[in-house]
C-alpha positions in Angstrom: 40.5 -22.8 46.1 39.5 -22.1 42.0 41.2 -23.0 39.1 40.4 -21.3 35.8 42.5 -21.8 32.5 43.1 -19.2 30.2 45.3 -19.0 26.5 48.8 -18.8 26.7 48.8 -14.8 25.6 45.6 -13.5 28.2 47.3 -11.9 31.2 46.5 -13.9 34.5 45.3 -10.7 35.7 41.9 -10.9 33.4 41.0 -13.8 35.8 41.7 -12.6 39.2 38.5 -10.7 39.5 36.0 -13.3 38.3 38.1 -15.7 40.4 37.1 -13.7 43.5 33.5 -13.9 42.8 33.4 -17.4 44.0 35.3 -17.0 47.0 35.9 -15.1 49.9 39.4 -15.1 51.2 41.0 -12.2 53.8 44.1 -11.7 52.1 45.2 -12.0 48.5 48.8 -12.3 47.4 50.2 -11.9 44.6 53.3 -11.0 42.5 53.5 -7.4 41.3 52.0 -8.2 37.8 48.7 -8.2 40.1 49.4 -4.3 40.8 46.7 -2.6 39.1 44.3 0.2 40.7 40.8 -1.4 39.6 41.5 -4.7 41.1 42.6 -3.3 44.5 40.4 -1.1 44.7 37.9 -3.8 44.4 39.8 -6.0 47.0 39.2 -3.2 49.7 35.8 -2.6 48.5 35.1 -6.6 49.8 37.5 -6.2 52.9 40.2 -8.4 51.5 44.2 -7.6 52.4 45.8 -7.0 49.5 49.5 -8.1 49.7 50.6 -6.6 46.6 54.2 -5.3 46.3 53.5 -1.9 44.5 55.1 -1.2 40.9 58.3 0.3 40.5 57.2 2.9 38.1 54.1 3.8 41.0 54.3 7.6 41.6 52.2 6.8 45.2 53.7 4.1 46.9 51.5 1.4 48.9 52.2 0.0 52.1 52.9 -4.4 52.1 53.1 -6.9 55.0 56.1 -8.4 53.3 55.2 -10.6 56.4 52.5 -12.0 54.8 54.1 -11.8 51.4 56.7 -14.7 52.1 53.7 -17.0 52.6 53.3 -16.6 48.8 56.6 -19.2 48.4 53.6 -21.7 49.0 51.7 -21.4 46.1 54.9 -21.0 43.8 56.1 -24.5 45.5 53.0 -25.9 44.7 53.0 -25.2 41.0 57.1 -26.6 40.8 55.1 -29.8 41.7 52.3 -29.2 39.8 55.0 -29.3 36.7 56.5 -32.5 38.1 53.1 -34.6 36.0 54.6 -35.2 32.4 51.3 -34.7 31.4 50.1 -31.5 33.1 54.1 -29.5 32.2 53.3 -30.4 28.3 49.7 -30.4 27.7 48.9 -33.1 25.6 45.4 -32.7 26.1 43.8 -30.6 23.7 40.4 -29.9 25.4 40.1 -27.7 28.3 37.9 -29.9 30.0 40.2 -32.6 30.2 43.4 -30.6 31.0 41.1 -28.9 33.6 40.5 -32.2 35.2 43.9 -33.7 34.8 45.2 -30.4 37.2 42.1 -30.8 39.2 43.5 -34.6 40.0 47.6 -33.9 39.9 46.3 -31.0 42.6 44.3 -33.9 44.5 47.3 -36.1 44.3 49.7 -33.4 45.7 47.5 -32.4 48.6 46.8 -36.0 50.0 51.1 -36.5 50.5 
């Protein structure tokens, strides 16, 4: 798993690739915000499954194991509870560094129930 924190404008999209750097998963899912040529084509290029739904407005639609998609309820779960720390939902911290490691530790505390 990687965590990276970005400002509240950036698109989550700007992270995905350098996220993928340090990891080498065989499928990645995501919401169709994620649905962007440059970022699936590198996903093939690596041999990762991209479950993408494709755009409305794509002129060439792509296949999805909506299958697979569903799975993707887990990670939006685990954020709702993520949300649940006072502390993580409001961000008091002003660092990075120490909002990093309060989600690092509210993520610890979530996996170990």
């Amino acid at each position: 798993m990687e965590l990276a924190l970005t400002p509240g404008q950036d698109a989550d999209i700007t992270q995905a690739e350098p996220l993928l750097e340090n990891i080498d998963p065989d499928a990645f899912l995501a919401d169709r915000a994620y649905d962007a040529d440059r970022l699936i084509d590198r996903l093939t290029e690596r041999g990762i499954t991209s479950v993408i739904p494709p755009k409305r407005n794509r002129t060439t639609r792509r296949k999805t194991d909506f299958a697979l998609y569903r799975e993707r309820n887990l990670i939006e779960r685990f954020f709702n509870k993520l949300k649940q720390f006072r502390a993580i939902a409001t961000r008091y911290d002003t660092l990075k560094s120490t909002f990093l490691a309060a989600v690092q530790f509210a993520s610890i505390i979530i996996l170990l129930k």
